[in-house]
C-alpha positions in Angstrom: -12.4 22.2 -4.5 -10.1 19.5 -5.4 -7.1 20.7 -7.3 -3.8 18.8 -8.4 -0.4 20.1 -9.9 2.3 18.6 -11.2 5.3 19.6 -11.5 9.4 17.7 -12.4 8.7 17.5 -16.4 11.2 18.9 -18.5 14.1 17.9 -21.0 16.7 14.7 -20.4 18.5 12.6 -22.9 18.2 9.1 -23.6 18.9 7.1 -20.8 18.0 10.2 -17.9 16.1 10.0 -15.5 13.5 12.5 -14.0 10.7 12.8 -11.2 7.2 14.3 -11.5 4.9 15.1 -8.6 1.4 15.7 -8.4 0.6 18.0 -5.1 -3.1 17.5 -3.7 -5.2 20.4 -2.2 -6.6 18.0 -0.2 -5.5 14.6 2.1 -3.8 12.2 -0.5 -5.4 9.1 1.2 -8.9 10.7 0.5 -8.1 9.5 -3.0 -9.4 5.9 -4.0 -6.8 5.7 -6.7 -3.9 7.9 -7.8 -2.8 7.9 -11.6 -0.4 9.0 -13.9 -1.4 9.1 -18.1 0.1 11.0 -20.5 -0.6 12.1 -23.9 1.1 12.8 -27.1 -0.6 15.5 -29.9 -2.8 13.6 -32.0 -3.2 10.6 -29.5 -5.6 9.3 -26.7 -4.1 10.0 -23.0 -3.1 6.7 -21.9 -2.6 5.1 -18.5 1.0 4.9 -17.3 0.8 4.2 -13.6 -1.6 4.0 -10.7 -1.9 3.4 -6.5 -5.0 2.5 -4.9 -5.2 2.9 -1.3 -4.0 -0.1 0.0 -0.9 0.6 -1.9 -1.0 -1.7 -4.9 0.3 -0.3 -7.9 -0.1 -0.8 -11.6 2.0 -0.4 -14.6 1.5 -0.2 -18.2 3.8 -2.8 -19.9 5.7 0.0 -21.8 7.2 1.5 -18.5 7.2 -1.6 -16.1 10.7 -2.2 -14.6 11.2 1.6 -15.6 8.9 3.4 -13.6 7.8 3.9 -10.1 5.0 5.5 -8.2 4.6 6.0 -5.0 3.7 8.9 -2.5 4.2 10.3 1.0 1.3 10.5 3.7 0.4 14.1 2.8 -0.4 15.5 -0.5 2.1 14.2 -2.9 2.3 11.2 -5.6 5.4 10.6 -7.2 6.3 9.2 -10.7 9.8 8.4 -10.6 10.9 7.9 -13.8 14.4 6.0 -15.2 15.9 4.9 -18.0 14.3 7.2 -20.4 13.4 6.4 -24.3 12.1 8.8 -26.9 8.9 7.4 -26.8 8.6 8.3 -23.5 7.9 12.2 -24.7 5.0 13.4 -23.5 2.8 15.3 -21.5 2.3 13.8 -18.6 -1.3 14.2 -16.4 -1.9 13.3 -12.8 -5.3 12.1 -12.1 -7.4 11.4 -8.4 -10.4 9.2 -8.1 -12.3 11.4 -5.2 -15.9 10.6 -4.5 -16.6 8.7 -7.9 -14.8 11.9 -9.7 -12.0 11.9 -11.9 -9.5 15.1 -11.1 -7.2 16.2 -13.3 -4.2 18.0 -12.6 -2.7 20.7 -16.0 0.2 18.4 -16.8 3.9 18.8 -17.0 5.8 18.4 -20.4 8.3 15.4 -20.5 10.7 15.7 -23.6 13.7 12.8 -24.2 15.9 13.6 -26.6 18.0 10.6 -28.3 
């Protein structure tokens, strides 16, 4: 069974910076695609940042310049995450493409404070 846990939310001011990760039960290369979304209450989970296997990466124009995934060669996808804004609050979801199956990990809360 695929699982996927993140972990790295928490509380930063304005400006902070913080670094989620998303630990795989299984080979993180076995993954077409990696994402992050997040979601805030009353709103649609929307697409922050994603790595396909060849290692191309894609950003949503809110967060370009500000974010960065990546990963190792294990189990593990990074979102490393700078400059902070308010907007930025949210819960934040790691999702893996595995056979033609979206995986969703339980997310990990992200709170800026201004």
């Amino acid at each position: 069974q695929v699982q996927l846990v993140e972990s790295g939310g928490g509380l930063v001011q304005t400006g902070g910076s913080l670094r989620l990760s998303c630990v795989a039960s299984i080979n993180i290369f076995s993954f077409t695609a990696m994402s992050w979304y997040r979601q805030t209450p009353g709103k649609q989970r929307e697409f922050v940042a994603g790595i396909v296997g060849g290692g191309t990466t894609k950003y949503a124009d809110s967060v370009k310049g500000r974010f960065t995934i990546s990963r190792d060669k294990v189990s593990t996808v990074y979102l490393q995450m700078n400059n902070l804004e308010p907007d930025d609050t949210a819960v934040y979801y790691c999702k893996g493409v595995f056979r033609a199956r979206d995986h969703w990990g339980q997310g990990t809360q992200v709170t800026v404070s201004s």
